[in-house]
Backbone as a chain_set.jsonl record, in Angstrom:
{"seq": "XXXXXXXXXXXXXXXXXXXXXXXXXXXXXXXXXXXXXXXXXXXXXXXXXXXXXXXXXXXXXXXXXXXXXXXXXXXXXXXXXXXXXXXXXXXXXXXXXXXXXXXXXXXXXXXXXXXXXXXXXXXXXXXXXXXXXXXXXXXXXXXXXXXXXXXXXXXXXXXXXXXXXXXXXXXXXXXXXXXXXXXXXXXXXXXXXXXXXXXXXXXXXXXXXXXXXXXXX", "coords": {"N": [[0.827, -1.179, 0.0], [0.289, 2.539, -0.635], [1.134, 5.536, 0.752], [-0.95, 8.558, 1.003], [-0.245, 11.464, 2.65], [-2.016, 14.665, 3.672], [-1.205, 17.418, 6.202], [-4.01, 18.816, 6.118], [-6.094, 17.476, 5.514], [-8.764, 16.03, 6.816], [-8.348, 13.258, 9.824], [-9.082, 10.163, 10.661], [-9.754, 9.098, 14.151], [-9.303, 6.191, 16.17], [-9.742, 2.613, 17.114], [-9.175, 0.697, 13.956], [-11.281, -1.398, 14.139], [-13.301, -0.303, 15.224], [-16.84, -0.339, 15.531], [-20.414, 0.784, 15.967], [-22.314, -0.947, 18.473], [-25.935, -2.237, 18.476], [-28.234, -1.556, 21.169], [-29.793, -3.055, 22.383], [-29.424, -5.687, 21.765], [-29.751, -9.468, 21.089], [-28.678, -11.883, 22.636], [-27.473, -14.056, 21.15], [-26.846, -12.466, 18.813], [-25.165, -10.525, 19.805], [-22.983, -12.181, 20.183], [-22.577, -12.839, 17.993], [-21.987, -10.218, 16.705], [-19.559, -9.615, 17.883], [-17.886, -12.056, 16.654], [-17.618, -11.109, 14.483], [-15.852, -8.259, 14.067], [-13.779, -9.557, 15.784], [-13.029, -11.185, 13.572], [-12.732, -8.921, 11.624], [-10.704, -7.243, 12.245], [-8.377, -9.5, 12.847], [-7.674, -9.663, 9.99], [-7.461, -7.198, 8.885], [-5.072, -6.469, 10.87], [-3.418, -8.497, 8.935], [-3.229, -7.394, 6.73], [-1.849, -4.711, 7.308], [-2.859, -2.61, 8.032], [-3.18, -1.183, 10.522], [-1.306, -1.305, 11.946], [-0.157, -3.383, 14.0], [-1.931, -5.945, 15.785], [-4.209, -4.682, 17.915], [-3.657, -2.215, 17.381], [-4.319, 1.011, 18.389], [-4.353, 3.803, 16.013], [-4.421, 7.096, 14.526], [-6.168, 7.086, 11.66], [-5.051, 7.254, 8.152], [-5.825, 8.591, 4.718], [-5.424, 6.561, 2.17], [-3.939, 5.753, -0.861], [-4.568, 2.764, -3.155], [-2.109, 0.405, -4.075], [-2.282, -0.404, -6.728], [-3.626, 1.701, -8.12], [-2.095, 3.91, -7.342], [0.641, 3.525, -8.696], [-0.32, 4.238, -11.306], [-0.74, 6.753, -11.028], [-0.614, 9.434, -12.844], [0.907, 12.571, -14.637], [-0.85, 14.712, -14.772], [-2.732, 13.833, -13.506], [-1.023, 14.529, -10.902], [-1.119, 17.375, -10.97], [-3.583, 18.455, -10.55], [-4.314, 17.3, -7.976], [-2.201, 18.895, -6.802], [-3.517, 21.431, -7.965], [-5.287, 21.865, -5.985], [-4.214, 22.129, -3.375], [-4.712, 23.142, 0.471], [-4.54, 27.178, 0.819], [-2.8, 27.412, 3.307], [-1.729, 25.153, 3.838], [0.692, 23.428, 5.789], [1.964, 21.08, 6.165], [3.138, 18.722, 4.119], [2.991, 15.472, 2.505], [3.824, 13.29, 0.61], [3.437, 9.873, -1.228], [4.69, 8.284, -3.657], [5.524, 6.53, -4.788], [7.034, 3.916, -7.235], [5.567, 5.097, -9.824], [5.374, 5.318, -12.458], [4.623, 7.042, -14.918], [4.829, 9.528, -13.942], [6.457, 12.324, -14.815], [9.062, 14.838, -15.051], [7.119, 16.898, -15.818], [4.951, 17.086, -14.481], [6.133, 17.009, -11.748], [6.904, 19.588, -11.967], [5.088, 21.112, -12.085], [3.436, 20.303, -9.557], [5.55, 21.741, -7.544], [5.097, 24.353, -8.379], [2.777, 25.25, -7.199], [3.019, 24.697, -4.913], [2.597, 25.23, -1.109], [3.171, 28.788, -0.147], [3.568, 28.632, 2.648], [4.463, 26.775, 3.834], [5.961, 24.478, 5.762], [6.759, 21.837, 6.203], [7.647, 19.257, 4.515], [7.418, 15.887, 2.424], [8.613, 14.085, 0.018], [8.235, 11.558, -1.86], [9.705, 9.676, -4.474], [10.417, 7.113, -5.171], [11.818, 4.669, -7.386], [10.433, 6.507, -10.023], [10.868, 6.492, -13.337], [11.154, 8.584, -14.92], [11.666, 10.688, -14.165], [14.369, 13.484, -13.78], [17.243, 15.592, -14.006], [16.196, 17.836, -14.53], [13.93, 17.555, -13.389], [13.904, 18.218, -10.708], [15.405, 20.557, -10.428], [13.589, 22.254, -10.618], [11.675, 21.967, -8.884], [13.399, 22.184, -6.856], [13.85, 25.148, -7.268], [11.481, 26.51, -6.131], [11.085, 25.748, -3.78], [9.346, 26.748, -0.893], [9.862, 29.316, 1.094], [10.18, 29.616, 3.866], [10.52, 26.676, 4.884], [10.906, 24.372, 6.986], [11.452, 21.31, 7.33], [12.804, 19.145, 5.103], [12.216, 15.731, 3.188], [13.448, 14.117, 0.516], [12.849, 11.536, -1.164], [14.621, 9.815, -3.825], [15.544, 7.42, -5.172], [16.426, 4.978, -6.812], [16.418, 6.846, -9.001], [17.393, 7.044, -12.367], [18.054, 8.891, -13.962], [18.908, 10.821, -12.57], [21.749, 13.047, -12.065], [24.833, 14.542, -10.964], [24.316, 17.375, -11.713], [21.333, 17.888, -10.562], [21.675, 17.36, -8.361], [23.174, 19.607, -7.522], [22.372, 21.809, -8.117], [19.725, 21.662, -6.787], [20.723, 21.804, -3.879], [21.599, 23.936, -3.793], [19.761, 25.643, -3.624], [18.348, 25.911, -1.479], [16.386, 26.713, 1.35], [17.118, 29.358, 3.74], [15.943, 29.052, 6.332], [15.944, 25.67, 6.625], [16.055, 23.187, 8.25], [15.982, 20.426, 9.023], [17.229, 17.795, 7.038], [16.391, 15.457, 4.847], [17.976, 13.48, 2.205], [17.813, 10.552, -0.285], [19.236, 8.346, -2.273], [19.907, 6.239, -2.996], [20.915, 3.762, -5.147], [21.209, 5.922, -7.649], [23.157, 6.039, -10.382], [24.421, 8.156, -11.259], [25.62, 10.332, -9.634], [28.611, 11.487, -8.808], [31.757, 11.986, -7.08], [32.262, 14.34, -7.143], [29.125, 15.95, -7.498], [28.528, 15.598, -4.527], [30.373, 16.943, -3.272], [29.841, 19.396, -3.987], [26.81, 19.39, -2.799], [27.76, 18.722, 0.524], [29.499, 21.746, 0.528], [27.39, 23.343, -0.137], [25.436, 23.065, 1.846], [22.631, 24.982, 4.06], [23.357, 27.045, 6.578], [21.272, 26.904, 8.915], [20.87, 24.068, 8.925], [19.839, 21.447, 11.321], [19.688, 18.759, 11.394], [20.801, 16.365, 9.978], [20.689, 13.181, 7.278], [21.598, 11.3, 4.938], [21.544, 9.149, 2.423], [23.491, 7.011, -0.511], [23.494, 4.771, -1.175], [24.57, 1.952, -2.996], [25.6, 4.557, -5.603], [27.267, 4.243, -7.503], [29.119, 5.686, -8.881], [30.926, 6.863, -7.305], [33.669, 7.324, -5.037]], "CA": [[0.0, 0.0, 0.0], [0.932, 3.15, -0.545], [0.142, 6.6, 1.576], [-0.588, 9.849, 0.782], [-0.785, 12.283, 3.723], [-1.678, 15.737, 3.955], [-1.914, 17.895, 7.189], [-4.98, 19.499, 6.16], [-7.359, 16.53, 5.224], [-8.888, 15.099, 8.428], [-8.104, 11.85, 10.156], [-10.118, 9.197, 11.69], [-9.339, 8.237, 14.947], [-10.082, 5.018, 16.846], [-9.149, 1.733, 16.532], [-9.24, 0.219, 13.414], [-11.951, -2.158, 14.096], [-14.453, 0.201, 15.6], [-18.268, -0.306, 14.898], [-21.422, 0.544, 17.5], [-23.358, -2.055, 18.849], [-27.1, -1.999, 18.631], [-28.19, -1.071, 22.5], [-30.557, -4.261, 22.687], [-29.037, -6.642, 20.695], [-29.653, -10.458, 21.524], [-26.849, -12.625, 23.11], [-27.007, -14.227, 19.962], [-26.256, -11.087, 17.706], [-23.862, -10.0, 20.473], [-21.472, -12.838, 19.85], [-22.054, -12.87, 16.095], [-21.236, -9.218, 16.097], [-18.174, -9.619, 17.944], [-16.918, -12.364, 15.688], [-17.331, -10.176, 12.969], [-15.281, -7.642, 15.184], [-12.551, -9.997, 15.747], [-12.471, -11.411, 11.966], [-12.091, -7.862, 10.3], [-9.293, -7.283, 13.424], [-7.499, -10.436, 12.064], [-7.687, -9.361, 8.653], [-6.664, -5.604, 8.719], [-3.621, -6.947, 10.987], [-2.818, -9.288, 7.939], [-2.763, -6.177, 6.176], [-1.199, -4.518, 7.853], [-3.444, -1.458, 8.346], [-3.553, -0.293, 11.799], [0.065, -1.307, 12.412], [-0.161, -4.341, 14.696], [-2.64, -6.61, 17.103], [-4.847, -4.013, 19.362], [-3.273, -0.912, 17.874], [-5.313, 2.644, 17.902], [-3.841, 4.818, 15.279], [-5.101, 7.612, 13.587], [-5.872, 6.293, 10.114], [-4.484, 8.504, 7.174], [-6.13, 8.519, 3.618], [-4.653, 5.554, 1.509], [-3.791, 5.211, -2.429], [-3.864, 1.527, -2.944], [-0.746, 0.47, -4.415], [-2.519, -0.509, -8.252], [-4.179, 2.951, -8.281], [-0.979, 4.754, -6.918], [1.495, 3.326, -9.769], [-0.929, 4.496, -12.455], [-0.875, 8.157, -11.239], [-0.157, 10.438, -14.055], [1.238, 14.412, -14.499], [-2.221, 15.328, -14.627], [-3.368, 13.415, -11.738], [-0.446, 15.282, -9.853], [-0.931, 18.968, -11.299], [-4.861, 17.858, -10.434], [-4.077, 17.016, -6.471], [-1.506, 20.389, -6.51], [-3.916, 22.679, -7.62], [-6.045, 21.702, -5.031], [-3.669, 22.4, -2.402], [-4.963, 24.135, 0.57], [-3.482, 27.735, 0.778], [-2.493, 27.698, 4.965], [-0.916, 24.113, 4.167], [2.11, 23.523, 6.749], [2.603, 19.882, 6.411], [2.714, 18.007, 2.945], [3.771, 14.19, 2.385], [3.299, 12.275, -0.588], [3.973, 8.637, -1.223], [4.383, 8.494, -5.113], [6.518, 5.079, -5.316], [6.661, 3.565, -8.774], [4.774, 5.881, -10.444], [6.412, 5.463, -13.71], [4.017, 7.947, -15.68], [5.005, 10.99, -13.441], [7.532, 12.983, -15.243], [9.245, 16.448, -15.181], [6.212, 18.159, -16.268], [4.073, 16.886, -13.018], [6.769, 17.34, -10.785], [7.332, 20.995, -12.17], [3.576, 21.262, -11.845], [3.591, 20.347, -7.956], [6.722, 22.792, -7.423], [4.841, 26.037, -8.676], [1.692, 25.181, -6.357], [3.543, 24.425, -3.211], [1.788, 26.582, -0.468], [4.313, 29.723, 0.634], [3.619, 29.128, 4.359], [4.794, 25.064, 3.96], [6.736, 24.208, 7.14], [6.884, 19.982, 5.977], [7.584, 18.815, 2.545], [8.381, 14.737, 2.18], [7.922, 13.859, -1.245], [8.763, 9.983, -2.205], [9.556, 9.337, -6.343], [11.122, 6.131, -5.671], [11.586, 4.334, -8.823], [9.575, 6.882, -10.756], [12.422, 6.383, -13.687], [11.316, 9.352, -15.71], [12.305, 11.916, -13.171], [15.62, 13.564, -13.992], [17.512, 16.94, -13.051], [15.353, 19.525, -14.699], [12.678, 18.341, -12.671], [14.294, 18.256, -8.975], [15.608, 21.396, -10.275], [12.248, 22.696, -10.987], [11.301, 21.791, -7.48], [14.394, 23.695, -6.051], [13.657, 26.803, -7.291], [10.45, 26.726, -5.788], [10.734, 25.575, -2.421], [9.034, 27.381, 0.145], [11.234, 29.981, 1.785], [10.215, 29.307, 5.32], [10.344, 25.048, 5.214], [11.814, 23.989, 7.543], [12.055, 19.896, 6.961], [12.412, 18.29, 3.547], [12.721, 14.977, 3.179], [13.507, 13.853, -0.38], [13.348, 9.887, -1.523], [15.031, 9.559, -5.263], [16.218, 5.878, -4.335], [16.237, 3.85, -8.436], [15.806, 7.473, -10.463], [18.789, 6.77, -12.512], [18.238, 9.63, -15.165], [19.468, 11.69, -11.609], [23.376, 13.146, -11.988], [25.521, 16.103, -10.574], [23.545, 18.835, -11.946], [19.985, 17.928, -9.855], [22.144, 17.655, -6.874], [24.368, 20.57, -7.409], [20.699, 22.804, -8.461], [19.198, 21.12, -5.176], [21.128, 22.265, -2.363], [21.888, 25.693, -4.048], [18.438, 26.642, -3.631], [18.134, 25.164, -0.412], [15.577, 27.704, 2.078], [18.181, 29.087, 4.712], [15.042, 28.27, 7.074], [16.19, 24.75, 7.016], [16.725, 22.624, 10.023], [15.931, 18.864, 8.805], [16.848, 17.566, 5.614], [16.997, 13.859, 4.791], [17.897, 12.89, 0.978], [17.787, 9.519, -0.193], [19.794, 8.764, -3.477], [20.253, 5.321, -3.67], [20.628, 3.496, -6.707], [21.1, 6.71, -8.433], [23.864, 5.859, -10.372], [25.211, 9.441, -11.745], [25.661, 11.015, -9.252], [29.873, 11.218, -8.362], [32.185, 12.822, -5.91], [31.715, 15.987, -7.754], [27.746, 16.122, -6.575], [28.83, 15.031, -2.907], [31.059, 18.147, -2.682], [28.949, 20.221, -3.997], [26.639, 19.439, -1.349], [28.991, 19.613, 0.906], [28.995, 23.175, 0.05], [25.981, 23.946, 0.451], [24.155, 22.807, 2.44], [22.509, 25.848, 4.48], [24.029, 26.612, 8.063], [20.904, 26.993, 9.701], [20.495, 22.583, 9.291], [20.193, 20.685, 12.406], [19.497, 17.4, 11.508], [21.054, 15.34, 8.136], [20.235, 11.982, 6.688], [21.876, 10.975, 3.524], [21.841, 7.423, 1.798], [24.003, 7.015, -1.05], [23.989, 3.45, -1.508], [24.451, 2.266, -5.022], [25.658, 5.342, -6.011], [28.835, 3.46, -8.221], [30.587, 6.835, -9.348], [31.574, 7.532, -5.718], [34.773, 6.764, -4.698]], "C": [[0.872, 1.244, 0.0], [0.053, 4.558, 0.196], [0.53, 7.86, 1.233], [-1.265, 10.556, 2.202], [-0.67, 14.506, 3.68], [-2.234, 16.755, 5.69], [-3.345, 18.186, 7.535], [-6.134, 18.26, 5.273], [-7.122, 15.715, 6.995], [-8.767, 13.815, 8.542], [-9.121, 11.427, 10.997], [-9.708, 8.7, 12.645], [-10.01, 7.331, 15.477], [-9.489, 4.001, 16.246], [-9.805, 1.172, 15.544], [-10.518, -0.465, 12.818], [-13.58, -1.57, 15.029], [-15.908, 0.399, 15.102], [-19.094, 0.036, 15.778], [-21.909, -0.613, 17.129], [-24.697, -1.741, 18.944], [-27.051, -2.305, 20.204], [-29.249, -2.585, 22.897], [-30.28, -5.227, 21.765], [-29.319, -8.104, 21.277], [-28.488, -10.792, 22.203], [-26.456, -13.554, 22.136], [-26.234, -13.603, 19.4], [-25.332, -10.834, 18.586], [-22.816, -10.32, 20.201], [-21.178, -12.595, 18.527], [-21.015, -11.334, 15.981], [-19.661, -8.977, 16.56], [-17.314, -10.72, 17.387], [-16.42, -12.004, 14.311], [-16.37, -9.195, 13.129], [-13.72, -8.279, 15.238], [-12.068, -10.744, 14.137], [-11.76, -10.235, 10.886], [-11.089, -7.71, 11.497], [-8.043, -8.032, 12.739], [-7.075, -10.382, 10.925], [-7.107, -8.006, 8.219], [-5.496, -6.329, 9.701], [-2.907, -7.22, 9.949], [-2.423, -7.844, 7.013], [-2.104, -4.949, 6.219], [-1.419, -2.566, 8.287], [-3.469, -0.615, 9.274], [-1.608, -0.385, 12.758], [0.79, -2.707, 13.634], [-1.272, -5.062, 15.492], [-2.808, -5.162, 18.226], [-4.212, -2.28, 18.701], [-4.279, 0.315, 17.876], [-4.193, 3.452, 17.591], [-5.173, 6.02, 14.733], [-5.212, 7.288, 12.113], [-5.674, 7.847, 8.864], [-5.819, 8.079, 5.577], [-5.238, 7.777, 2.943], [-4.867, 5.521, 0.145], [-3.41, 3.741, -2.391], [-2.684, 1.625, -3.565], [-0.978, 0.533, -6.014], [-2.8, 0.686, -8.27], [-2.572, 3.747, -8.327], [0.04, 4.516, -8.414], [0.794, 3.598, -11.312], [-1.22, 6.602, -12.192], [0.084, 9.069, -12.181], [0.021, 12.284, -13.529], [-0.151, 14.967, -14.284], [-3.066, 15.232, -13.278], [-2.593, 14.2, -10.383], [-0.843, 16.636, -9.866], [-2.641, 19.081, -10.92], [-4.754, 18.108, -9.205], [-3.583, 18.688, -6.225], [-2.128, 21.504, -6.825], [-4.938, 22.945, -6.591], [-5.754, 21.391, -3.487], [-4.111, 23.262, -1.182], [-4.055, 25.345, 0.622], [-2.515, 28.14, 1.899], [-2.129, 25.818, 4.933], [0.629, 24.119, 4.791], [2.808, 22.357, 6.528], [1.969, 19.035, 5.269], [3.52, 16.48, 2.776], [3.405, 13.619, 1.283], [3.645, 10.93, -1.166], [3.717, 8.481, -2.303], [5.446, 7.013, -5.766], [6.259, 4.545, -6.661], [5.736, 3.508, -9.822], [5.6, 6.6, -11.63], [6.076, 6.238, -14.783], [4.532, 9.434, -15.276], [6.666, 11.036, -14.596], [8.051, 14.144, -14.912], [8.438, 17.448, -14.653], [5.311, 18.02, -15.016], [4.678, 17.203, -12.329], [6.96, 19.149, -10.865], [5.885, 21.662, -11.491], [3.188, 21.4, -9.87], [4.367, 21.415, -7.816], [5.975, 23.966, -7.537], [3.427, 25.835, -7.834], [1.789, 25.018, -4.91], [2.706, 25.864, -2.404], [3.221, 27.727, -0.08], [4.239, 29.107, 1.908], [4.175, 27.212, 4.613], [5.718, 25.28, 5.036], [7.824, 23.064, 6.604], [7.072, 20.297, 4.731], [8.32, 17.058, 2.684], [7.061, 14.182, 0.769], [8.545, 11.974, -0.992], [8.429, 9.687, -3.34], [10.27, 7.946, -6.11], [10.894, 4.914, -6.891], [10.679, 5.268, -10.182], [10.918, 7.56, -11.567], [12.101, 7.7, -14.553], [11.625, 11.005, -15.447], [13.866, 12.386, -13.696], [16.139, 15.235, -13.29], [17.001, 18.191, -13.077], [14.336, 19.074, -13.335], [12.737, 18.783, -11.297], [14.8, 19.325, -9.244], [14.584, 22.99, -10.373], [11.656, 23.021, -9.199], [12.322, 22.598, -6.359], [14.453, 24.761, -6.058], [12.126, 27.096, -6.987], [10.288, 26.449, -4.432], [10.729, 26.555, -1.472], [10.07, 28.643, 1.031], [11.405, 29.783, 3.249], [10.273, 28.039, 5.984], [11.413, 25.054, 6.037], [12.394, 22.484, 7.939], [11.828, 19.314, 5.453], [12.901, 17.148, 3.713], [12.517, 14.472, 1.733], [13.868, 11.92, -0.945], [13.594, 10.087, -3.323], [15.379, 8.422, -6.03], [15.304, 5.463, -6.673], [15.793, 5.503, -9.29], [16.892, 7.749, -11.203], [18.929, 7.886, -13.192], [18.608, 10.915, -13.98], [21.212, 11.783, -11.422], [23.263, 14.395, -10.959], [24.928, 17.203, -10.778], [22.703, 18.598, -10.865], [21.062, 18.31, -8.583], [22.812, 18.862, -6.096], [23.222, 22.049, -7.166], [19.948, 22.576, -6.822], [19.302, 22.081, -3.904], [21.684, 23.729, -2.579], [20.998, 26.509, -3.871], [17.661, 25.822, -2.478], [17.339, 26.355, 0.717], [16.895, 27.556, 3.201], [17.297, 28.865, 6.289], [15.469, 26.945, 7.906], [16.899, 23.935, 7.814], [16.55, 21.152, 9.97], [16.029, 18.511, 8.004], [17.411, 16.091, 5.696], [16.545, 13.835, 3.368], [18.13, 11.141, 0.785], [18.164, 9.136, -1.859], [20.209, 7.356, -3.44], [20.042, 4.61, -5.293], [21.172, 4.801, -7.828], [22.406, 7.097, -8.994], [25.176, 7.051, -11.218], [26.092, 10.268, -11.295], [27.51, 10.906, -8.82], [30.303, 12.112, -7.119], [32.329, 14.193, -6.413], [30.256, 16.533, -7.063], [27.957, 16.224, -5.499], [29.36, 16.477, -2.667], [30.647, 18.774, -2.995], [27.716, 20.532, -2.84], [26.634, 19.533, -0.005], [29.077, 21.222, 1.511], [28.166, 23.981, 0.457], [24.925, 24.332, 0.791], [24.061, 24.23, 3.877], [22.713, 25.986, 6.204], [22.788, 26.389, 9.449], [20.108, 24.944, 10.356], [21.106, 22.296, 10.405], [20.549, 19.24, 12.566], [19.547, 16.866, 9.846], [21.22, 14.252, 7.717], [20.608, 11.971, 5.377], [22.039, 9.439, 3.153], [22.311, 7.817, 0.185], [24.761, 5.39, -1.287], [23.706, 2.992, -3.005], [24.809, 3.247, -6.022], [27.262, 5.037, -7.108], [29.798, 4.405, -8.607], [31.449, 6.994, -8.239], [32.682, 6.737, -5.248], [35.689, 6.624, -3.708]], "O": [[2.0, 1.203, 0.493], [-1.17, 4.693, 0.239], [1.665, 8.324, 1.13], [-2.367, 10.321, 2.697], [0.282, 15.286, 3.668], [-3.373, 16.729, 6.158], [-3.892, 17.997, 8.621], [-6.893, 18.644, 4.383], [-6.273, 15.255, 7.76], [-9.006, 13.098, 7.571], [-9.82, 12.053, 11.793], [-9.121, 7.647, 12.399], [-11.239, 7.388, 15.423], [-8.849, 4.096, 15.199], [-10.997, 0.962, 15.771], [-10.904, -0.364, 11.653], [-14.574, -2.228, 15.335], [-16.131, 1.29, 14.282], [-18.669, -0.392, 16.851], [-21.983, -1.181, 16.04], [-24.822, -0.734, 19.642], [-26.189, -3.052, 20.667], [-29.147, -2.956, 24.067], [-31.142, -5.502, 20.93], [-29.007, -7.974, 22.46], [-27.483, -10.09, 22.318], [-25.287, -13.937, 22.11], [-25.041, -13.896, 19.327], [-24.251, -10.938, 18.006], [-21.835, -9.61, 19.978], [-20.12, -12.284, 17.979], [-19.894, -11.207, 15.488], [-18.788, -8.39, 15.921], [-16.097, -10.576, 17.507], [-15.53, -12.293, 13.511], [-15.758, -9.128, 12.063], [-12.71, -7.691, 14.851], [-10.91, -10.775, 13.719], [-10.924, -10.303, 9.985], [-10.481, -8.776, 11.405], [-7.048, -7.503, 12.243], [-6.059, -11.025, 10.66], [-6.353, -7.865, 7.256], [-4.789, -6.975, 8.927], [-1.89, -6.565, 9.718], [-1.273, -7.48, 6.772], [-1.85, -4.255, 5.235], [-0.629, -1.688, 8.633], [-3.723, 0.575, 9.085], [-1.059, 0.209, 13.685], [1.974, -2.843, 13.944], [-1.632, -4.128, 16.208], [-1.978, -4.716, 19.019], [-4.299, -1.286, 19.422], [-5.132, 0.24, 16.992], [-3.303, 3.799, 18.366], [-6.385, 5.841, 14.608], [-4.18, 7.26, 11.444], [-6.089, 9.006, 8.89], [-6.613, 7.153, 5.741], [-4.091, 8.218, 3.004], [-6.02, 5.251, -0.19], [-2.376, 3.331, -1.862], [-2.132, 2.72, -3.681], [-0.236, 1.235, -6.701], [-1.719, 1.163, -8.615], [-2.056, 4.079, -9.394], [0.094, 5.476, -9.182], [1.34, 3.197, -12.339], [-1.717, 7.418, -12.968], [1.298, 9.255, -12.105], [-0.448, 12.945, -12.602], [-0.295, 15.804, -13.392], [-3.668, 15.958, -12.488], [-3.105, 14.449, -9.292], [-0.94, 17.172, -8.762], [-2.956, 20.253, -11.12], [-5.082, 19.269, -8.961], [-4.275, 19.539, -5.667], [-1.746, 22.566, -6.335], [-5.385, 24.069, -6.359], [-6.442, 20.8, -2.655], [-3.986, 24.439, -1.519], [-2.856, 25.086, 0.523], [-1.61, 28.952, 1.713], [-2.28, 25.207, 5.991], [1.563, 24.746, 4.291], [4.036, 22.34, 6.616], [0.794, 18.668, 5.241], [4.737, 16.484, 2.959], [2.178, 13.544, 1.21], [4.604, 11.178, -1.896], [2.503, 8.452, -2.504], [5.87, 6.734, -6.887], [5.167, 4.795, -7.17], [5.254, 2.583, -10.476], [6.154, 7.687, -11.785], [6.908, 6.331, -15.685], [4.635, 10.351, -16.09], [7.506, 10.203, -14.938], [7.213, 14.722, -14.22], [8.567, 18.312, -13.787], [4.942, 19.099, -14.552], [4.067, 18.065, -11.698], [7.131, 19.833, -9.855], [5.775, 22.506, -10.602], [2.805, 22.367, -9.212], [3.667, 22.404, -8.031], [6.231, 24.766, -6.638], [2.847, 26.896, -8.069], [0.955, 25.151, -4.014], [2.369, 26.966, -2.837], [4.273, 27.194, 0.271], [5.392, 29.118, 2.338], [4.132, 26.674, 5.72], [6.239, 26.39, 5.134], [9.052, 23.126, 6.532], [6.772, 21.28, 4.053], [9.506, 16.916, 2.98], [5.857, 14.014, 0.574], [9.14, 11.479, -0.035], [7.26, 9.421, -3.62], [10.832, 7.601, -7.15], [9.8, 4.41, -7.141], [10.339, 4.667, -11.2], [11.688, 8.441, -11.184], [13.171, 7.999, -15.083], [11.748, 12.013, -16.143], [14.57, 11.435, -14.038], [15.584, 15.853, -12.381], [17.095, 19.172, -12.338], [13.997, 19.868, -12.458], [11.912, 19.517, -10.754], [14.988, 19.788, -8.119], [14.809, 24.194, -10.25], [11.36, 24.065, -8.617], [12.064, 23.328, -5.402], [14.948, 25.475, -5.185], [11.582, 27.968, -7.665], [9.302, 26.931, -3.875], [11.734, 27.185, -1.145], [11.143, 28.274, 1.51], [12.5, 29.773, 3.811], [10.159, 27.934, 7.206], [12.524, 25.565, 5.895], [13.411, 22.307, 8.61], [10.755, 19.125, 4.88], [13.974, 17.102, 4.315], [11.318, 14.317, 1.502], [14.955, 11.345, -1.016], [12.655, 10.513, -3.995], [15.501, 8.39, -7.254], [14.271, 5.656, -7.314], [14.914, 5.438, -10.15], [17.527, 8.733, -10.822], [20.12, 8.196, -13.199], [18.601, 12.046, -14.467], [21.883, 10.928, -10.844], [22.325, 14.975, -10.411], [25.036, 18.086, -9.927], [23.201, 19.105, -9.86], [21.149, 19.404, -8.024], [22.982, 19.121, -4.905], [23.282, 22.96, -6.341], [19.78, 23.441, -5.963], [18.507, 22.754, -3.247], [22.108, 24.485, -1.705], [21.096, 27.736, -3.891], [16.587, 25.234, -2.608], [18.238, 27.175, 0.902], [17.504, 26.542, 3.541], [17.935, 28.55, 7.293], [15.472, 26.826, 9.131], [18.11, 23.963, 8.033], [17.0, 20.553, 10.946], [14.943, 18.566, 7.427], [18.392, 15.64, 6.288], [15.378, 14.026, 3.026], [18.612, 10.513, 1.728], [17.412, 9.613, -2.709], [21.243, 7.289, -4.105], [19.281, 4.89, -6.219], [21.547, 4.395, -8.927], [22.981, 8.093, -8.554], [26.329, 6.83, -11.587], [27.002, 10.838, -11.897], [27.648, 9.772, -8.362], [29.563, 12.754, -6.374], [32.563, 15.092, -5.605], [30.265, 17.42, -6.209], [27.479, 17.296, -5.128], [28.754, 17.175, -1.853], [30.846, 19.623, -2.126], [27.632, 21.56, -2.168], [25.824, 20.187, 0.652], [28.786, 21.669, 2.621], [28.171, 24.989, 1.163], [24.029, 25.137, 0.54], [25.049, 24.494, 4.563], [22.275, 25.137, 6.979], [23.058, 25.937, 10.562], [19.425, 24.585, 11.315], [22.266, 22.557, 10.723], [21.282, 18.661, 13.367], [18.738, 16.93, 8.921], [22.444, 14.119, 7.714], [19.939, 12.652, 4.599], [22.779, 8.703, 3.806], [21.719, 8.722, -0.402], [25.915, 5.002, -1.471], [22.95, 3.447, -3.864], [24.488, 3.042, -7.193], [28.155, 5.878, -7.218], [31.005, 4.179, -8.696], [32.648, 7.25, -8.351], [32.569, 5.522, -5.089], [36.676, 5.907, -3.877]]}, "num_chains": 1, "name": "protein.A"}
C-alpha cells in the first residue's frame, strides 16, 4: 500500500476495528457481532493497516498500491492545484509511479503553499524523473520550510547537476533535511562536494543514503 498524507485533510481516529453495537441486541447477535469484530481485526492486521494486534492509530487517507502506480502528471498537477493555501505539512507517497515525469513534478513545485513548514515527497523508482525536474522543485521551495525529506532511491536519469541545483536553492530556514539517493547511479564525488557546500548553516538534523551510487569513490 501506498500513503498519501496531507496535514490538512482530516483523520479518523479510533481503533481500526471500531463499529457501535445496537443497545438491545440479543446474546445471539452479540457474539455474532463480535466475531465479525474480531475477523475484520485479524484481517486488517494481515494487512497490515492499523500497524499491529490491538493498535489505535489515527488512520491517514490511503492510495492503494494498483491505483498509486498508475498516477499520471495530470493526476499530480490535479491534487496540486487543489492544495490548501495555509498548508504547513505536505507528504506524498508516489513510489513507482512510472508515468510521473518532469512536467508533473514541475507542476507540484509552482503550487507548493508559501507558508509550507513539511515537505516529504517519495519518487522512488519513478524512472522518468531527472535533473530539470528536482531542479524545478528547487527553485520553488518554500522559503520558510523547515524539513524536507527527499526519496530519489532507483531514479537513474538523476546526476551532478539535480544535486548541485538542489542544495543551491536550499531555504536558509532549514533545520531537517533527509535525501535519499540510492541506486542513483550518476551522481559522483563531484555532486557530494557540492553538497557539501551547500548545504545551508541553519540545518540541524542530516540523513543521507548514497547506496548504489557506483561513481563515488
Amino acid at each position: 500500500r501506498r500513503q498519501m498524507a496531507m496535514s490538512a485533510i482530516p483523520v479518523v481516529t479510533g481503533g481500526c476495528c471500531d463499529r457501535p453495537l445496537r443497545h438491545k441486541a440479543s446474546a445471539a447477535e452479540h457474539h455474532r457481532e463480535q466475531d465479525a469484530m474480531i475477523e475484520g481485526a485479524r484481517k486488517a492486521d494481515m494487512l497490515g493497516s492499523c500497524g499491529g494486534p490491538g493498535a489505535e492509530q489515527p488512520l491517514e487517507p490511503i492510495w492503494d498500491e494498483a491505483i498509486t502506480m498508475k498516477v499520471s502528471d495530470a493526476d499530480l498537477a490535479t491534487l496540486a492545484g487543489g492544495l490548501p493555501i495555509g498548508l504547513l505539512d505536505l507528504r506524498l507517497d508516489l513510489q513507482n509511479c512510472s508515468q510521473l515525469s518532469n512536467s508533473g513534478l514541475a507542476d507540484l513545485a509552482h503550487r507548493l503553499p508559501a507558508g509550507l513548514q513539511q515537505l516529504q515527497l517519495d519518487f522512488t523508482s519513478c524512472s522518468q524523473l531527472s535533473d530539470e525536474g528536482v531542479a524545478e522543485l528547487a527553485c520553488r521551495l518554500p522559503g520558510g520550510l523547515q524539513l524536507l525529506r527527499l526519496d530519489l532511491t532507483d531514479c537513474s536519469l538523476l546526476s551532478d547537476g539535480g544535486l548541485t541545483t538542489l542544495v543551491g536553492r536550499m531555504p536558509a530556514s532549514l533545520q531537517q533535511l533527509q535525501l535519499n539517493f540510492t541506486g542513483c547511479s550518476q551522481i559522483s564525488d563531484s555532486g557530494l562536494a557540492a553538497l557539501a557546500d551547500g548545504l545551508p548553516g541553519s540545518l540541524q538534523q542530516l540523513q543521507l543514503n548514497l547506496t548504489r551510487c557506483s561513481q563515488l569513490s
